[in-house]
Structures are given as C-alpha cells and as structure tokens.
C-alpha positions, 0 to 999 in steps of 0.5 A: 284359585278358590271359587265362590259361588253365591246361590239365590237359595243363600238369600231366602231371608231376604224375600218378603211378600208384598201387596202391590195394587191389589196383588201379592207379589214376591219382592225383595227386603228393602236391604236386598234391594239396596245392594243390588243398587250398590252393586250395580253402581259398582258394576257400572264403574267397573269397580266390582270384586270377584265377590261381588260380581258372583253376588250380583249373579245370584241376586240377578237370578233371584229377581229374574225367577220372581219377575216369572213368577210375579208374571205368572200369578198375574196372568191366572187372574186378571181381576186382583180384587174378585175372589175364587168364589165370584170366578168359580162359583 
C-alpha cells in the first residue's frame, strides 16, 4: 500500500495576510478555505477517500498553528491601532 502524506508546507500558496479589525492576521486564500468545507462535508457524510482525509489533516494543521500564531500576535499587543513609537517611546 502506498501511503500519501500531504504536509502543511505543500500549501504555502495558499496563505495570505489579511486585516482583520485592525490586525494582520494569516488566513487562508479563499479556495483553501473552500476545500476545507468541502472536505468537511464529505467527512461528515463519510464519503472522504484516503486522499482526502490525508489533505484534511494537513490543512487541519495549518489552521491549527495560524490560530496560534494569530493568538499569539494578539496577545503582545492589546491596542491594534497604537504603533510601536506610542508603546515604547
């Protein structure tokens, strides 16, 4: 059997930065985020190949490290609008 293995590196095209309130958060391109719906809804009707379900991982992971990351950029600075000169200066 010959295993497939779809890393979250494999879809770095598809990242994108976006501003959301005021912050610049990573997000993922508009047809990343469709598939992952797609996926989902074939996951829920357990209709998903093994193809699939190793692309669902990888993109699951994805979004798991920008909702970190996103969560991290957030926490440093509580004030979005302020620039570094009105909080160190």
């Amino acid at each position: 059997m010959v295993s497939i293995l779809n890393k979250p590196s494999s879809l770095i095209h598809e990242i994108c930065i976006e501003k959301v309130d005021g912050w610049k958060l990573f997000k993922f391109s508009e047809s990343l985020q469709q598939r992952m719906e797609q996926l989902l809804e074939k996951k829920k009707a357990d209709q998903l190949m093994a193809e699939e379900v190793a692309e669902l991982d990888a993109i699951g992971e994805l979004d798991r490290i920008f909702t970190h990351i996103n969560a991290m950029m957030v926490a440093q600075d509580v004030d979005p609008r302020s620039d570094d000169r009105e909080r160190f200066g």
